[in-house]
C-alpha positions as CSV (number, residue, x, y, z in Angstrom):
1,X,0.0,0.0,0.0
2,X,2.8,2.5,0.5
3,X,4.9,1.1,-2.9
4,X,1.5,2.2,-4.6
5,X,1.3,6.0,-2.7
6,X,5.2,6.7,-3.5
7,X,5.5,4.9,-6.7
8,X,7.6,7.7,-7.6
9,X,10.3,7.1,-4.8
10,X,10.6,9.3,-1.3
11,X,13.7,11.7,-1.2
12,X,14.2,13.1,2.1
13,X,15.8,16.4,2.5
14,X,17.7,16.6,6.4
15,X,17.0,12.4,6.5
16,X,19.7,12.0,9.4
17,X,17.1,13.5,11.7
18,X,16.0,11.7,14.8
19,X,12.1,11.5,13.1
20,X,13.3,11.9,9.5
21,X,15.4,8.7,9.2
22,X,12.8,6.6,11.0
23,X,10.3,7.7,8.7
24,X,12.6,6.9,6.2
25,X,13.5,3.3,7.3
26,X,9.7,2.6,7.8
27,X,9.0,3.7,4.1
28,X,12.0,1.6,3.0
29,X,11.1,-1.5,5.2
30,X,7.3,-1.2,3.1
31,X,8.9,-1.3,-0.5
32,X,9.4,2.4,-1.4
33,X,12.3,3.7,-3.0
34,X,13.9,5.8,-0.7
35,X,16.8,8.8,-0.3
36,X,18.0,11.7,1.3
37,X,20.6,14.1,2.4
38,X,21.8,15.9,4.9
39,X,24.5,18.6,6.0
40,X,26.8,16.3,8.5
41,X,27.8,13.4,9.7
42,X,25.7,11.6,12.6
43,X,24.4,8.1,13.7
44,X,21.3,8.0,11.8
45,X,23.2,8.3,8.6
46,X,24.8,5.0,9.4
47,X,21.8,3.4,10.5
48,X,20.1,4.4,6.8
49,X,23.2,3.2,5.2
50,X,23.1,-0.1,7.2
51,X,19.4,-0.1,6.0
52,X,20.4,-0.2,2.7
53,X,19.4,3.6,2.3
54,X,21.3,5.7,0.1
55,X,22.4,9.2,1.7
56,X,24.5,12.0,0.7
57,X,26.1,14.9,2.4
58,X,25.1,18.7,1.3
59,X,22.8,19.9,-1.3
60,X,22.4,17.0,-4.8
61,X,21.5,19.4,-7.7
62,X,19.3,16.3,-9.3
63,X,16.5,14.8,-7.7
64,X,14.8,11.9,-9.5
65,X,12.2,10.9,-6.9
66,X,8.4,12.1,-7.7
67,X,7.8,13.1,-3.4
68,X,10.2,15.5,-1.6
69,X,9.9,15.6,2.3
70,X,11.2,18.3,4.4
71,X,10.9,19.5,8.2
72,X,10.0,22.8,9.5
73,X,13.2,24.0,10.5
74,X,14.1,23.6,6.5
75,X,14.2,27.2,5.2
76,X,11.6,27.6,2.3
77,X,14.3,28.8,0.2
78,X,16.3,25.9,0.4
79,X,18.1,25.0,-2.4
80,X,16.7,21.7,-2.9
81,X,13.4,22.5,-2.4
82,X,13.5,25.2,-4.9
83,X,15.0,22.8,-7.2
84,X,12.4,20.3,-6.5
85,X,9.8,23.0,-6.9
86,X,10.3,24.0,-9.7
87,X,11.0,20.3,-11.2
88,X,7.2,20.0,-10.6
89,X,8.1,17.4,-7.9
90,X,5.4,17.2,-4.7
91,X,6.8,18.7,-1.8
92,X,5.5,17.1,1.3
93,X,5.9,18.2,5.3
94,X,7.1,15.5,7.4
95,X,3.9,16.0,9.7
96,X,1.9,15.1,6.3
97,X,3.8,12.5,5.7
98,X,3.2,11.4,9.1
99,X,-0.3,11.8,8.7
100,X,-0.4,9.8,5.8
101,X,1.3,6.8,7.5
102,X,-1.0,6.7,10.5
103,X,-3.7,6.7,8.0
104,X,-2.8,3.2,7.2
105,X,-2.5,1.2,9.9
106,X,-5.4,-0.3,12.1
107,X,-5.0,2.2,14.8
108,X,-3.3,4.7,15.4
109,X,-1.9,6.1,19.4
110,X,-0.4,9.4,19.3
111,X,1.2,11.1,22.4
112,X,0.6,14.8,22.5
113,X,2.2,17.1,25.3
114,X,5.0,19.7,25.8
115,X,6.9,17.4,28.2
116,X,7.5,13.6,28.3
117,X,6.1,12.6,24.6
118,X,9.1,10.2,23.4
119,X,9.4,8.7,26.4
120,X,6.2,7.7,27.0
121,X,6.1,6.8,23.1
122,X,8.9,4.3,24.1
123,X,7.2,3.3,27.3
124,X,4.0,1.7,25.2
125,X,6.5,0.3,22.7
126,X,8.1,-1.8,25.4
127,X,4.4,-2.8,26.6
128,X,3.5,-3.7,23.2
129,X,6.6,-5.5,22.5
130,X,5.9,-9.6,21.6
131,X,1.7,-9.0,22.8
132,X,0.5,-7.1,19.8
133,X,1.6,-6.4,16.1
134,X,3.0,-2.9,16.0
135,X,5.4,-0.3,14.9
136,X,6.7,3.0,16.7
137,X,7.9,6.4,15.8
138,X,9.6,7.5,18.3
139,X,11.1,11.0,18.6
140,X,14.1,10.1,20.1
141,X,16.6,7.3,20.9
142,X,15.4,4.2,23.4
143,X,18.6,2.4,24.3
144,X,16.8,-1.4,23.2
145,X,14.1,-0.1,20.1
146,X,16.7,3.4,18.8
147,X,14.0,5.5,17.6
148,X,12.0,2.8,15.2
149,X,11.1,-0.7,15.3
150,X,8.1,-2.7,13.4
151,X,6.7,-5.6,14.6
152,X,3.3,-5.7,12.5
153,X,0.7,-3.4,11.0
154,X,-1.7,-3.4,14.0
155,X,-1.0,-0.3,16.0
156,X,0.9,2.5,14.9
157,X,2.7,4.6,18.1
158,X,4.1,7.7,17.4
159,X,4.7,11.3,18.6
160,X,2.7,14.0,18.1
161,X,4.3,17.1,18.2
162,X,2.9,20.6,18.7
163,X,5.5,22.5,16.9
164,X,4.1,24.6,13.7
165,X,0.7,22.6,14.4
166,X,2.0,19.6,12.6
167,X,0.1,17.2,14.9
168,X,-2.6,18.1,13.8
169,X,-2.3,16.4,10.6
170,X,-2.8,13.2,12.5
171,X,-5.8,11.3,13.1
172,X,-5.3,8.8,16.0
173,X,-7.8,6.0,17.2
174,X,-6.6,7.0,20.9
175,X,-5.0,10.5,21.4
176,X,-2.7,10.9,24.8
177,X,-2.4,14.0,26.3
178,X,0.7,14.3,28.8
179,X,0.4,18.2,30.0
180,X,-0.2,21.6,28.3
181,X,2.3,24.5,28.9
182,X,3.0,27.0,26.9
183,X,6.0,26.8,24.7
184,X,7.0,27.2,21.4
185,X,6.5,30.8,21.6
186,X,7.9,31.9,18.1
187,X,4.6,29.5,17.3
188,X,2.0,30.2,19.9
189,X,1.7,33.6,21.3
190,X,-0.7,32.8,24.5
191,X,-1.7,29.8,26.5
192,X,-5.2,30.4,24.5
193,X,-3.9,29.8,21.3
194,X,-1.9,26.7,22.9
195,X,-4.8,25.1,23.7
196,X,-6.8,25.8,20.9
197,X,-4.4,24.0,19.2
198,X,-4.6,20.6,21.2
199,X,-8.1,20.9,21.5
200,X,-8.4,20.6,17.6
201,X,-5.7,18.0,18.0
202,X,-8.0,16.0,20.4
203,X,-11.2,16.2,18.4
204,X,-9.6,14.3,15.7
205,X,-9.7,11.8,17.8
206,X,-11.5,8.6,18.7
207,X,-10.5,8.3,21.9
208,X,-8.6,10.5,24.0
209,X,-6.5,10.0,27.6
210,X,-6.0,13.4,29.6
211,X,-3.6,13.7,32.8
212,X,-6.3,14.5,35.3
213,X,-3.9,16.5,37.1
214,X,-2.9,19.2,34.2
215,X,-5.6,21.6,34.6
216,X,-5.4,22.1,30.8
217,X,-5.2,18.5,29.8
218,X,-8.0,17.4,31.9
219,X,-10.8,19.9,30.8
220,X,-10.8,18.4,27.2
221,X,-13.4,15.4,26.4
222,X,-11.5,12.6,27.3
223,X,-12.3,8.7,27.7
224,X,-9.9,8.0,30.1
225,X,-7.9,9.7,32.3
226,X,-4.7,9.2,34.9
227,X,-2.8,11.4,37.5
228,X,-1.3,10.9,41.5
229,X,-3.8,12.9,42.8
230,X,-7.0,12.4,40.4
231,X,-8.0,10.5,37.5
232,X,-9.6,7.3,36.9
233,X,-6.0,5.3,36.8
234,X,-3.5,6.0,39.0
235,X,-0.4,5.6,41.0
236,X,-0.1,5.0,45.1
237,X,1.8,3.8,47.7
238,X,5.2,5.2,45.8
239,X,8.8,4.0,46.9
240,X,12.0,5.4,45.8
241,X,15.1,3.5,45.7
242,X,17.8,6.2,44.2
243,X,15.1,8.1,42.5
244,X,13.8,4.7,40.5
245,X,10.3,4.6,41.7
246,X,7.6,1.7,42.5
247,X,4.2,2.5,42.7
248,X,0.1,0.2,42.9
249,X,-1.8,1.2,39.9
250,X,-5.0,1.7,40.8
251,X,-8.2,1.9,38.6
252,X,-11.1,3.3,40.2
253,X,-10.1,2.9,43.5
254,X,-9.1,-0.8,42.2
255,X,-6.1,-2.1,43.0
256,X,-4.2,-3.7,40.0
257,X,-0.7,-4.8,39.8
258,X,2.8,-3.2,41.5
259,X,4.8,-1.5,38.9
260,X,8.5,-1.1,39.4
261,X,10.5,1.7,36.7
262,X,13.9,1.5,35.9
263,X,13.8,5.0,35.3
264,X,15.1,7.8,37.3
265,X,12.9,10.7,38.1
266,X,9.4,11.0,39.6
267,X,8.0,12.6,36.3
268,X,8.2,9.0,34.8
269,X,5.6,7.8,36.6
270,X,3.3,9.8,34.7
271,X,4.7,8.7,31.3
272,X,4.3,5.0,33.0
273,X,0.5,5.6,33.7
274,X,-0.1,7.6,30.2
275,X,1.1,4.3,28.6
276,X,-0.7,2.1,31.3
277,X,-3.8,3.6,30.4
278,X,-3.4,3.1,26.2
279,X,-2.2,-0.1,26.9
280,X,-5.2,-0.9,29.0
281,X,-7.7,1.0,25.9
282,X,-6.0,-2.3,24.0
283,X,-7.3,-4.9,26.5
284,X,-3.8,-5.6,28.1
285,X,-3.9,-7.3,31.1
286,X,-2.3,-5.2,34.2
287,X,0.9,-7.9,34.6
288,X,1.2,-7.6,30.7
289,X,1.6,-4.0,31.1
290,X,4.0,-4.0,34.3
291,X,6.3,-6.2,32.6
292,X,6.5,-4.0,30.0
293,X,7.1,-0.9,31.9
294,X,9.7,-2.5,33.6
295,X,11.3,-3.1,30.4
296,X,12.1,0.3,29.5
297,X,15.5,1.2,30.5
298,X,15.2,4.8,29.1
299,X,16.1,7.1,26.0
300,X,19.2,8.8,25.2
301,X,19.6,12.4,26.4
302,X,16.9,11.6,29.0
303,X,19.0,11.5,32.3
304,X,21.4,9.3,30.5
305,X,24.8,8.8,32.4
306,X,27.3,9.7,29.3
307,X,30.8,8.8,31.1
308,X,33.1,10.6,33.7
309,X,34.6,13.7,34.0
310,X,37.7,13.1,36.1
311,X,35.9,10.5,38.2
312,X,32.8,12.6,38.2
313,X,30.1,11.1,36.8
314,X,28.5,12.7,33.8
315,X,24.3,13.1,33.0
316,X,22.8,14.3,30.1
317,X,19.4,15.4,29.6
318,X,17.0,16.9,26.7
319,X,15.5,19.3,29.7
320,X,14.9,22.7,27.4
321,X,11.8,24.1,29.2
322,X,11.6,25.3,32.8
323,X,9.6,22.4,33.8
324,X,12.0,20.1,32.3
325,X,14.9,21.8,34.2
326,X,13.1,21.8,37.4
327,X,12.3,18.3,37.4
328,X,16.1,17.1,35.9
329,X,17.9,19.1,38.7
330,X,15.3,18.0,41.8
331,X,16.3,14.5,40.4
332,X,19.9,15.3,40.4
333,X,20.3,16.7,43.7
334,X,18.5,13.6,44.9
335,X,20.6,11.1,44.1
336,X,24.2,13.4,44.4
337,X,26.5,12.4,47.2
338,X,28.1,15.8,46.5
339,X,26.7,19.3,44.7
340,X,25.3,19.0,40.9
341,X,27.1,21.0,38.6
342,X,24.9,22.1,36.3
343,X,25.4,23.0,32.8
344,X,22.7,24.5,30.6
345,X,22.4,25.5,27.0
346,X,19.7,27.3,26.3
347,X,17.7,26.4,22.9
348,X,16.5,28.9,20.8
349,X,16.3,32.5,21.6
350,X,12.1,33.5,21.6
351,X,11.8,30.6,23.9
352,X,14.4,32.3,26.2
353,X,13.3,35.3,25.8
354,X,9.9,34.8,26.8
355,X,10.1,32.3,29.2
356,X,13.0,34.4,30.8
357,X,10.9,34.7,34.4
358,X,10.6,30.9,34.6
359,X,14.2,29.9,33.2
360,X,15.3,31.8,36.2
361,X,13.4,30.6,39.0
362,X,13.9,26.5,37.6
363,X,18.0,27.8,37.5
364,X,17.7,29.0,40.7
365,X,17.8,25.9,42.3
366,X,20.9,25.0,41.2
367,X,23.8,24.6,43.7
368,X,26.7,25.7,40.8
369,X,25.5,26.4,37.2
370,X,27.3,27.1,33.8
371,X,25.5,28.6,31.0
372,X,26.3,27.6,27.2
373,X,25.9,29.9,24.5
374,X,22.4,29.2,22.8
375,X,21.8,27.2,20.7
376,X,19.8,28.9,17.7
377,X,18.0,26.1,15.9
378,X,16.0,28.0,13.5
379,X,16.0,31.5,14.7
380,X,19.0,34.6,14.5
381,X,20.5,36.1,17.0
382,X,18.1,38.1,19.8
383,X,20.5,39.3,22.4
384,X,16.9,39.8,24.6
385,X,17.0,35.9,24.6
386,X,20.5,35.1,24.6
387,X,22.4,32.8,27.2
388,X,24.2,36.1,28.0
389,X,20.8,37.9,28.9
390,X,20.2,34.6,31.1
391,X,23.2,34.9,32.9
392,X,23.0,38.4,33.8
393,X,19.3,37.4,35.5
394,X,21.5,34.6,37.2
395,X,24.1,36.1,39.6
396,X,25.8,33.0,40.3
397,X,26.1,31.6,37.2
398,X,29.3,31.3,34.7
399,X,28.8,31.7,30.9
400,X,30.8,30.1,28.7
401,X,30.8,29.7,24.9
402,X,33.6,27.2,23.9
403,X,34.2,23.3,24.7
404,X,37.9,24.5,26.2
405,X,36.7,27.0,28.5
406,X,34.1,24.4,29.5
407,X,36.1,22.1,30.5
408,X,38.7,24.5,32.5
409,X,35.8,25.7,34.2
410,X,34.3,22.6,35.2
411,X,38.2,21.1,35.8
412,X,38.2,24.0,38.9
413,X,34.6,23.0,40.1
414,X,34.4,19.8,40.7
415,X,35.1,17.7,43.5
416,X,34.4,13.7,44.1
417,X,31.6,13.4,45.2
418,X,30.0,15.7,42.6
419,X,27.4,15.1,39.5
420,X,27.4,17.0,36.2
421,X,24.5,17.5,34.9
422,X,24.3,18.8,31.4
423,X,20.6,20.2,29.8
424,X,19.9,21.3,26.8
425,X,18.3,20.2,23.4
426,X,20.8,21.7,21.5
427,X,24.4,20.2,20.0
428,X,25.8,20.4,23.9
429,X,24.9,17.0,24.6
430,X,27.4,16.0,21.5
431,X,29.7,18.9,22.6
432,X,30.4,16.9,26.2
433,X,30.2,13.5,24.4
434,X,33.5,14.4,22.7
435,X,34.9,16.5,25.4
436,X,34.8,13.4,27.6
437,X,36.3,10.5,24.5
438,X,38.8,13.6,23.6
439,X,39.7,16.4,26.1
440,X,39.8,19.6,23.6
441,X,43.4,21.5,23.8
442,X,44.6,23.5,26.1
C-alpha cells in the first residue's frame, strides 16, 4: 500500500534527523524507493546506510524521486526545495507524511504534550513488545528499540508534536495528552492559542486520555484519564530507591498490579500511567503491562549517564523548558553524594526570551551552574533571549561559549563526590560527548 502511494520514490531532505530517518527506514522496510541528504555526519546516517538507504552529504543538484519531504526547520528557500519546486516534484511536510502513514494502519496512538512525549512513546513500545503487532515512531533514541522498530501493521505509536501545528495532521484512534504548557512561543503567542491547538488536536480523535492532574489537559473530552492525585487510573503507595520509583496502579479505587520503573525521576511515573492507560484501551492485562514498563531502560539524552569527567560522573538530559529543568535538577540533587554542577544550553532564543521569568526561577535551584551559548535552531541572533541575557538574571552563574573553556571551568569546580548535569536540546549533549572520549586543547 505505501509502494502504490510513493511509486515515484521518497527523497528526504535533512534524512539524518531523529524522526526523518525513522520515517525513512519505515517507508524503506514497506517497498518504497527511498533517499535523502543531509549537511553532517551523525548516527542516523549509518543506520540508513546499514538499511540499505542511500544518503549524501550537502545539497544533490538532481532529484529523481516524484515526493520531496522536508521538516519545518528547513528554510523555504532551500536550495533543494527550490529545485524540486520548480521540477514539478510534490513537496511534502514530514507531519503530512506522518499523517499519511497513521492513516494506514489499524489504529493509530499518538502522544501529545509539551513534556515527556518520546518517552512515553517508548514506554507503550516496550508494553506492546511480543503481545501485539506494531510499529513505533519515536522522537528520540530508546537504548533497546533506537528510535523505530516494526513488529506488524496493527498499532501505529508515534509522537505527536505541537510545533508549527503539525500534529494536527494526524488522526489517532486513541490520542494521549501528557500536559499543556506554553511553549513554542515563536509558534504560539498565548496559552489560549496553545490550547486551541490541542483541543483541535483531540477532536480528531477517537479516543482520548488526559492527565487529570494538568488543569489544561484534563478539561478536554476525554475517555480516560490518569494522575497521582485524580484520575480514573492512578499511581499509590510510591517508593524510591535512588530516584527509580515503584508504585500500585489503581483503577477506580481498584487495585491492580505493582509496577517497578527502571527510570530515574518522579516525572516518569506519569509517562508510566499515560502508557498504562493506552495499553489498557487495547485490553492488556495489568501484569502484561508492568512487565512491560519494567522493560524500558530509558532514551538517550533523558538523564542518560554519558561517562566521567575526572571520576565525576557525567548526566545528560533533553530538559529545554523550565519544567523540564526543574524536574532534571530536583532528580539530580537527589541522588548526588556531593553538589550537581549544572550546565545548561539554552535552545533557541524567543523561547528564552519569553520564558526568561521561569528559566530563572527553575535555574535558581541550582547549587553551581554554567550557561552555554544558545543554541539557535532556526531563529537569528536576539541578544533579549540570549544565554548572555540569562546569565546576567543569574548572579551566580558562569557563561561560557567554547568546549575548552568548559572544560577548565568545570576542571576547577568539581570535586568527588559531585554530579554533572548537562541540559539542553541543542548540539551540547554531543559537545560533552566528545569532550569526555577527547579532552579539547589547552
Amino acid at each position: 500500500m505505501f509502494s502504490e502511494l510513493f511509486a515515484g520514490g521518497v527523497y528526504f531532505v535533512g534524512i539524518g534527523g531523529v524522526s526523518m530517518s525513522a520515517l525513512a527506514r519505515l517507508l524503506s522496510a514497506r517497498g518504497v524507493r527511498v533517499r535523502g541528504s543531509d549537511v553532517a555526519e551523525g548516527p542516523f546516517l549509518s543506520m540508513l546506510r546499514k538499511a540499505g538507504i542511500p544518503v549524501s552529504l550537502g545539497c544533490e543538484e538532481t532529484i529523481s524521486e516524484d515526493t520531496v519531504v522536508f521538516t519545518g526547520a528547513v528554510d523555504g528557500d532551500h536550495p533543494q526545495l527550490a529545485a524540486a519546486r520548480r521540477a514539478g516534484k510534490r513537496l511534502l511536510p514530514r507531519a503530512e507524511l506522518l499523517g499519511m502513514i497513521a492513516e494506514r494502519f489499524k489504529r493509530t496512538v499518538s502522544f501529545a504534550g509539551c513534556h515527556g512525549k518520546t518517552t512515553a512513546t517508548a514506554m507503550l513500545s516496550h508494553i506492546l513488545l511480543g503481545r501485539l503487532p506494531f510499529t513505533c515512531h519515536i522522537g528520540g533514541e530508546d537504548l533497546t528499540l533506537s528510535n523505530y522498530h516494526a513488529e506488524g501493521a496493527d498499532v501505529f505509536v508515534t509522537e505527536a508534536c505541537e510545533f508549527q501545528r503539525s500534529f494536527l495532521s494526524l488522526k489517532s484512534s486513541i490520542a494521549v495528552v501528557l500536559n499543556i504548557e506554553l511553549d513554542h512561543t515563536d509558534c504560539y503567542h498565548s496559552e489560549e492559542e496553545l490550547f486551541a491547538a490541542f483541543r483541535e488536536f483531540a477532536e480528531r480523535a477517537d479516543r482520548v486520555i488526559v492527565n487529570a492532574d494538568d488543569v489544561r489537559a484534563r478539561s478536554l473530552p476525554h475517555a480516560l484519564s490518569f494522575g497521582l492525585c485524580s484520575g480514573e487510573i492512578r499511581a499509590s503507595a510510591l517508593k524510591s530507591s535512588g530516584e527509580r520509583y515503584s508504585f500500585t496502579v489503581t483503577e477506580k479505587g481498584v487495585p491492580l498490579v505493582r509496577v517497578q520503573l527502571a527510570v530515574a525521576g518522579k516525572v516518569h511515573i506519569y509517562n508510566a500511567l499515560a502508557a498504562f492507560a493506552a495499553a489498557r484501551l487495547f485490553g492488556l492485562a495489568p501484569q502484561e503491562i508492568a512487565d512491560g514498563l519494567s522493560s524500558f531502560r530509558g532514551v538517550k539524552r533523558r538523564f542518560e549517564r554519558i561517562g566521567f569527567f575526572h571520576g565525576v560522573p557525567v548526566i545528560s538530559d533533553y530538559a529545554h523548558h523550565p519544567r523540564e529543568i526543574a524536574a532534571a535538577i530536583r532528580t539530580a540533587q537527589a541522588v548526588a553524594e556531593g553538589t550537581v554542577q549544572v550546565v545548561f544550553q539554552p535552545h533557541t532564543y524567543t523561547r528564552t526570551r519569553d520564558l526568561m521569568e521561569d528559566f530563572v526561577a527553575a535555574l535558581k535551584a541550582a547549587e553551581s551552574l554554567v550557561v552555554y551559548r544558545t543554541y539557535a535552531a532556526r531563529e537569528k541572533f536576539l541578544f533579549s533571549g540570549s544565554a548572555v541575557m540569562l546569565t546576567a538574571r543569574l548572579p551566580e552563574a558562569s557563561y561560557v561559549q567554547s568546549p575548552e573553556r568548559l572544560w577548565r571551568v568545570l576542571a576547577e569546580r568539581i570535586n568527588p563526590r559531585d554530579l554533572i548535569l548537562v541540559l539542553g536540546a541543542g548540539d551540547l549533549d554531543a559537545i560533552v560527548r566528545e569532550m569526555l572520549q577527547k579532552p579539547p586543547s589547552r
